[in-house]
C-alpha positions in Angstrom: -5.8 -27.9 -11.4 -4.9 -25.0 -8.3 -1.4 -24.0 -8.8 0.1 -25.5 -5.5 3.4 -22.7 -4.3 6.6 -24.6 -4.5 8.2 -24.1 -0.9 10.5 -26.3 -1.2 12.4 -24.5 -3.6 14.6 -21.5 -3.1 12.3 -18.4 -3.9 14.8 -16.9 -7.0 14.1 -20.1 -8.4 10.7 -19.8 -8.1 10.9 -16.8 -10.0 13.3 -18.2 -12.9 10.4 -21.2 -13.1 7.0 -19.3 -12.2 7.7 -15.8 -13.4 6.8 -15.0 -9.4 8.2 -15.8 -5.9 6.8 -14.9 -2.5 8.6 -14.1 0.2 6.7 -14.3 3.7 7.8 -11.6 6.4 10.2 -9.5 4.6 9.5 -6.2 5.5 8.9 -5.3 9.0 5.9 -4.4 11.0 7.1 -1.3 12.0 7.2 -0.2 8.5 3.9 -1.6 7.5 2.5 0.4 10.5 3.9 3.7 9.9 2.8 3.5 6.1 -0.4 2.5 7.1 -0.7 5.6 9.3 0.6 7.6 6.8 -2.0 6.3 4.2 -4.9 7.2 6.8 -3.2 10.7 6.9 -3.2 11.0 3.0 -7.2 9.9 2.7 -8.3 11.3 5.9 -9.3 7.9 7.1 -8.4 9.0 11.0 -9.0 5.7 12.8 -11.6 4.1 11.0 -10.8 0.1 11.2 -9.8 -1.5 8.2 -13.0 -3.9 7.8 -14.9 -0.7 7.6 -13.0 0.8 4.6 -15.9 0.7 1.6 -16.2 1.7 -2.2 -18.3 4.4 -0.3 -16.1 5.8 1.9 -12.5 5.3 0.5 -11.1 5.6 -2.7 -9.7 3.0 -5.3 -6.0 3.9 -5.7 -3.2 2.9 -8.4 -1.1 6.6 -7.1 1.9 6.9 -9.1 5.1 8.0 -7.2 7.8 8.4 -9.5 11.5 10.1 -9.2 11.6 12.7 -11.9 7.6 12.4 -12.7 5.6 12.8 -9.0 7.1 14.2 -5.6 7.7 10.9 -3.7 6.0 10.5 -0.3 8.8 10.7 2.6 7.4 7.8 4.6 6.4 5.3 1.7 9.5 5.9 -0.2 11.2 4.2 2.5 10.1 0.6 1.7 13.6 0.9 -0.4 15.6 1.1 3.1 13.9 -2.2 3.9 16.7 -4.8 5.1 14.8 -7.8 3.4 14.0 -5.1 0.6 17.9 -4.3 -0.4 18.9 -8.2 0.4 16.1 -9.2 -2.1 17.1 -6.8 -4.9 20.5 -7.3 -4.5 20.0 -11.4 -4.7 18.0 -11.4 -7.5 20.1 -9.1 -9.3 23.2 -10.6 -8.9 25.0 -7.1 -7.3 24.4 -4.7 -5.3 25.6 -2.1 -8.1 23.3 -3.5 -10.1 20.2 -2.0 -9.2 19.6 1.8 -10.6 18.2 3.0 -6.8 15.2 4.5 -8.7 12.3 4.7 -6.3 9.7 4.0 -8.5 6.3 2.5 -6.7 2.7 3.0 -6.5 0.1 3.1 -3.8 -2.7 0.7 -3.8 -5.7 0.7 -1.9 -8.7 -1.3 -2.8 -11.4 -1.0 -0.5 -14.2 -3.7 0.4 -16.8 -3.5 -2.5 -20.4 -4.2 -1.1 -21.5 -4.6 -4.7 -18.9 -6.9 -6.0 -18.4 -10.3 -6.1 -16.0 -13.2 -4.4 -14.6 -14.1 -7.8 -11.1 -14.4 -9.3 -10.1 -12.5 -12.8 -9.3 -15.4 -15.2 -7.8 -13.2 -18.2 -4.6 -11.5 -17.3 -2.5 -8.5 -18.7 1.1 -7.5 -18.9 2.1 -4.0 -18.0 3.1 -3.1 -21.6 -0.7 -1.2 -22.7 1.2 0.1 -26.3 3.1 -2.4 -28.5 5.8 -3.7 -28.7 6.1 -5.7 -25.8 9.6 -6.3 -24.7 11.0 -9.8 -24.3 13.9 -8.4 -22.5 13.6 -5.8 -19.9 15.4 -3.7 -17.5 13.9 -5.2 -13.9 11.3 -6.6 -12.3 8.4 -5.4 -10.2 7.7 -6.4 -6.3 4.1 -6.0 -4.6 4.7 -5.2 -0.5 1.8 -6.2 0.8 0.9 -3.1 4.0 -2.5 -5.6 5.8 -3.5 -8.7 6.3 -5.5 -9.9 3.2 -8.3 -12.7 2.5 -9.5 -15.0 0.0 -11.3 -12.3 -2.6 -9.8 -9.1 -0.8 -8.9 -7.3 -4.3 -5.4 -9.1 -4.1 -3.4 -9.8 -7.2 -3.4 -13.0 -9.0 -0.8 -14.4 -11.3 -0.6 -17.0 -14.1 2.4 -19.3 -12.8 4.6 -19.7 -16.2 2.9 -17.5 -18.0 6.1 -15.3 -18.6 7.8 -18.1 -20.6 4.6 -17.9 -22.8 4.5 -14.4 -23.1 8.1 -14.1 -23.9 7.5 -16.8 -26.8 4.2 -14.8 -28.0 6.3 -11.2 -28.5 9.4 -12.7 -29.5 7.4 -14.0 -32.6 5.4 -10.7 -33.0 6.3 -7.6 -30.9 3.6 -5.7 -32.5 0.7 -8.4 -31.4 0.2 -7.0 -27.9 -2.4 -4.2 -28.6 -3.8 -3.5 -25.3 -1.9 -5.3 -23.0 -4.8 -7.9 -22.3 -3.2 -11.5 -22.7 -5.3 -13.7 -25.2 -3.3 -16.9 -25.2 -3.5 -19.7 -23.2 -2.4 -19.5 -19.8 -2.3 -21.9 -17.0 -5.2 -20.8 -13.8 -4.2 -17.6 -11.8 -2.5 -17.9 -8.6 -4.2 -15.2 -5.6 -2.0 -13.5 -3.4 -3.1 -14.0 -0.3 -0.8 -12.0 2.5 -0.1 -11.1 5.4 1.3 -7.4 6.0 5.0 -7.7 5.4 4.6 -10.3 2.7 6.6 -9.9 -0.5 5.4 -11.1 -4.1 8.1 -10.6 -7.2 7.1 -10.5 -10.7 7.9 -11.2 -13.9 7.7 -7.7 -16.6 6.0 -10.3 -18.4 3.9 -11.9 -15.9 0.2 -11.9 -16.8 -1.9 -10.7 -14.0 -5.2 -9.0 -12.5 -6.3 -7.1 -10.2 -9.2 -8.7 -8.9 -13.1 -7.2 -7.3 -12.4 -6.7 -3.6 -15.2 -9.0 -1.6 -13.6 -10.8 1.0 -15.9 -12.5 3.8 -14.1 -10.1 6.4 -14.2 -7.3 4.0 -10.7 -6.6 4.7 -9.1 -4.3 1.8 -6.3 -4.4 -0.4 -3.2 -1.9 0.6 0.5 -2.3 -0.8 2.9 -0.9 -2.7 3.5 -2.0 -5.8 7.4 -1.4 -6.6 9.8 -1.0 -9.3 13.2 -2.5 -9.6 15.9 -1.4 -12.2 19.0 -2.3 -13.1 21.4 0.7 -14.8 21.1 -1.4 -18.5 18.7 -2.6 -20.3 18.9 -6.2 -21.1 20.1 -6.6 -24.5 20.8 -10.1 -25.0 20.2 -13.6 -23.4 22.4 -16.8 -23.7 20.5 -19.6 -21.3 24.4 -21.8 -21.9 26.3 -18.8 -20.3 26.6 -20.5 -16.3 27.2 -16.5 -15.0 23.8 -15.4 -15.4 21.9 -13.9 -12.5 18.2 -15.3 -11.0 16.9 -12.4 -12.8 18.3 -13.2 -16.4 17.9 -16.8 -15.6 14.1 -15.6 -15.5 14.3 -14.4 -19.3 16.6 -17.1 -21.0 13.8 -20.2 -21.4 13.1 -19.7 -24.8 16.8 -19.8 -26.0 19.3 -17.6 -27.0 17.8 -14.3 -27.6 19.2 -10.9 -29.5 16.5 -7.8 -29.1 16.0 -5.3 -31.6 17.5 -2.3 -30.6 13.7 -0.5 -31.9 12.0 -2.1 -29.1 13.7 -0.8 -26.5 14.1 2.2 -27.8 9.7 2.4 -28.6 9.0 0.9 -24.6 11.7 3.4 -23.4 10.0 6.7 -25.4 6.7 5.2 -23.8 7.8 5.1 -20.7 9.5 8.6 -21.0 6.2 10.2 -22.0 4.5 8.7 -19.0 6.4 10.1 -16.6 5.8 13.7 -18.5 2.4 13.3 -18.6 2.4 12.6 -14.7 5.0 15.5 -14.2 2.7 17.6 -15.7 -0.4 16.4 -14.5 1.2 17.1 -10.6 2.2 20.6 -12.4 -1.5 21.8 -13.1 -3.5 19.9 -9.8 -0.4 22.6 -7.9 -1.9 25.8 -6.0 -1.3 28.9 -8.1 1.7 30.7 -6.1 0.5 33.7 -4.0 
């Protein structure tokens, strides 16, 4: 049965229950219009109209901007200075010192595919590509959502719960996650369907997909897919202690939990080498100095 979105919840509750909460108009239409603009700048797009964006024309982006790894762009990186932005954060962290200001985020575009198909991605993946999957992380991840999407417009789907399962599956086997590609059972994906402005939250261990962008209006996909981090790792869970923040709340359903040290020391070393291979990636693609 269609995963029906609990409104009449608060939306950090949503996320403690789902793995995922939306929130509708959070950031503003001036800044969705300027990033847009600036997008068009960076793929010499000029004014063509959205619905005209094609495979053919315009490129399928997952651009990495990343402090310490890739030169952040001046206009996009200001998502962060988003009212509804540092309210959200700060909410779902539980402080406002919480959060490590890292302005970590990616550009997505997916533009209409005339070969493609109006069809949803039933297997999800988690973020984690090398083993071992963490069952307690450092954050969360937030998708702002830059243009109106449709129904089969390349939009992300979800797997509501499906980060209490995935917590489950890695805290009985760390080392079982070999490609990041969930296997287990997972209840039907949820599609993100937005308008610009629109906010989704995620679970680190939230399956999900992108999905084939075919939507009758042949509108694309264009967000910004963000990262959220808080200065420490999280080391341990206790679901009795009555302090915990939405955010741990989202990582304490499957009891009382004590990581390894190992695995965050493994998913940190991974994560470290990523951002040196895209430091030095950016490094070579540089013009030669005269």
């Amino acid at each position: 049965m269609a995963f029906t979105y609990h409104d009449d919840i608060p939306w950090t509750e949503h996320f403690v229950q789902y793995g995922f909460a939306v929130r509708r108009g959070l950031v503003s239409k001036t800044f969705c219009d300027t990033a847009v603009a600036r997008i068009r700048e960076r793929l010499n797009l000029g004014d063509l109209p959205l619905n005209e964006w094609t495979a053919d024309n315009a490129p399928t982006l997952h651009q990495p901007f990343y402090e310490g790894g890739t030169q952040p762009d001046p206009v996009l990186e200001q998502v962060y200075d988003e009212p509804g932005v540092k309210a959200a954060i700060t909410e779902m962290f539980g402080s406002e010192d919480r959060w490590d200001l890292q302005r970590n985020y990616y550009l997505f575009v997916k533009p209409f595919e005339p070969k493609g198909k109006a069809v949803i991605t039933q297997r999800g993946h988690i973020d984690f590509a090398k083993p071992p999957a963490p069952p307690l992380y450092n954050g969360f991840a937030f998708q702002v959502a830059l243009t109106d999407t449709e129904p089969f417009g390349g939009n992300l789907t979800v797997h509501p719960g499906g980060h209490i399962t995935m917590q489950r599956s890695v805290l009985d086997d760390p080392m079982a996650n070999k490609s990041g590609v969930v296997d287990i059972p997972l209840e039907e994906p949820w599609e993100f369907v937005a308008n610009a402005g629109d906010v989704i939250f995620v679970h680190h261990l939230m399956p999900h997909s992108g999905n084939a962008s075919h939507a009758a209006g042949r509108s694309p996909r264009v967000c910004l897919f963000c990262e959220a981090f808080s200065h420490q790792w999280q080391q341990a869970i206790d679901p009795a202690d009555e302090n915990l923040s939405p955010w741990e709340r989202s990582q304490a359903h499957n009891g009382p939990i004590q990581t390894d040290p190992a695995v965050e020391r493994i998913v940190a070393e991974h994560r470290r080498s990523y951002i040196r291979d895209l430091r030095a990636k950016e490094q070579s693609a540089a013009p030669a100095s005269p």
